[in-house]
C-alpha positions as CSV (number, residue, x, y, z in Angstrom):
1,X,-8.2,-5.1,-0.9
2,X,-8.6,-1.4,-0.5
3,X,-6.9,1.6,-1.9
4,X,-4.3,3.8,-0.7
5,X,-2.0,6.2,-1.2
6,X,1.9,6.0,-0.8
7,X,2.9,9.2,1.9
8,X,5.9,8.5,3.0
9,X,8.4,6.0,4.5
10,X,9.0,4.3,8.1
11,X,12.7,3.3,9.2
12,X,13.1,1.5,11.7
13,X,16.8,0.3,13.0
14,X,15.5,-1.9,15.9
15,X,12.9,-4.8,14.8
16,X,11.8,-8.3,15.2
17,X,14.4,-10.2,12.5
18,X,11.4,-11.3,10.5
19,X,10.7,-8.0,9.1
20,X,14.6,-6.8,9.2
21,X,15.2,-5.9,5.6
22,X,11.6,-5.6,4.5
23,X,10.4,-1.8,3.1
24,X,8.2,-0.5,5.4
25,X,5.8,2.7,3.8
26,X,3.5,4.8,5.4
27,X,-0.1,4.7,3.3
28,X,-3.4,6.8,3.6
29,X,-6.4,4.9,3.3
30,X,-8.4,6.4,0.4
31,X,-12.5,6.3,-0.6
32,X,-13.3,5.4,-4.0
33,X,-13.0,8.8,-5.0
34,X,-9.5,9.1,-4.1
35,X,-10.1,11.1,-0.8
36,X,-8.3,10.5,2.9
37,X,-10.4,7.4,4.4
38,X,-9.4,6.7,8.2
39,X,-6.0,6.9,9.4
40,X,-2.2,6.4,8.0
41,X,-1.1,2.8,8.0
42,X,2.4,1.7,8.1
43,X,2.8,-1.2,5.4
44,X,5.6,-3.4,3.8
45,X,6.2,-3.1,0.9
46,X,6.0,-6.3,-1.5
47,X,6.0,-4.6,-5.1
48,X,8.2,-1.7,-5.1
49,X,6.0,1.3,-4.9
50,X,6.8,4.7,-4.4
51,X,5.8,8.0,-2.8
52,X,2.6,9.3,-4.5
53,X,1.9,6.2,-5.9
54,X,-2.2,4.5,-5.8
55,X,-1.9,1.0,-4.4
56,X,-3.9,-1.7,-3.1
57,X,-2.9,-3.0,0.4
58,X,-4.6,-5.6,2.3
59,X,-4.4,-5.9,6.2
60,X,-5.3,-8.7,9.1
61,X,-4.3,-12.4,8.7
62,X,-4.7,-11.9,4.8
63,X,-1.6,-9.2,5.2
64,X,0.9,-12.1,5.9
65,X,0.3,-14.1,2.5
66,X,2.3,-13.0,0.1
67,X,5.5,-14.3,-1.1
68,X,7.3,-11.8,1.0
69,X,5.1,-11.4,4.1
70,X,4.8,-15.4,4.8
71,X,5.6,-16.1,8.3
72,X,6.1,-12.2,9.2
73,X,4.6,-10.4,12.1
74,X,2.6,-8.0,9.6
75,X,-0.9,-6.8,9.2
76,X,-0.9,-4.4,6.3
77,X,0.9,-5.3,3.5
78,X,1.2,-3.3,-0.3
79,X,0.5,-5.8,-3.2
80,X,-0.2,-3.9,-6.2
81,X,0.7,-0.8,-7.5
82,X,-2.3,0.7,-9.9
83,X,-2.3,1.5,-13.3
84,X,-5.8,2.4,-13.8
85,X,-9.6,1.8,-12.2
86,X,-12.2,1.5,-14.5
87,X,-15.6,1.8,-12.6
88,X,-19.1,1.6,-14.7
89,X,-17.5,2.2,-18.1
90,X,-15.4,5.2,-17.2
91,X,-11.3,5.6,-16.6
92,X,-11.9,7.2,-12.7
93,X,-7.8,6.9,-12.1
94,X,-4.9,6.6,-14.6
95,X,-1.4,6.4,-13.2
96,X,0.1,7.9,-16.4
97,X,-2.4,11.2,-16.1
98,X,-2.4,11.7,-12.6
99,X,0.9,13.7,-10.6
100,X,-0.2,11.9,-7.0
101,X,-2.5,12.9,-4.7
């Protein structure tokens, strides 16, 4: 699992049907402190998560087992939307004090 931010969304009208109805998000890889790490990914979206938002996201074979990803052509996947990181006794992230990036 690795962390990411929500940047924006990917529509696509014309798809294979397994992913037809499935959220797709655009995500930027972050480093542990919170800073752009590689290249945007686009994602489905298996918890609900939102513009701005820290997530984890997985990607490869691991990508297509969820609930919702089973049996979809998919390599990156969001499962978790984060509340807070705790790293060596100290808060580093806390979705309720932070405004997004």
């Amino acid at each position: 699992m690795k962390f990411a931010y929500v940047i924006g969304n990917c529509v696509a009208t014309r798809k294979d049907e397994k992913v037809s109805g499935r959220k797709l998000l655009v995500i930027q890889p972050v480093n542990i402190k919170f800073k752009a790490s590689g290249d945007p990914l686009v994602a489905i979206d298996a918890v609900g998560a939102g513009e701005g938002e820290l997530v984890l996201y997985t990607s490869g074979s691991s990508a297509r087992q969820t609930e919702l990803t089973e049996g979809t052509p998919c390599d990156c996947v969001l499962m978790a939307i984060v509340d807070t990181v705790e790293l060596h006794g100290n808060y580093i992230f806390d979705k309720t004090k932070e405004s997004g990036q």
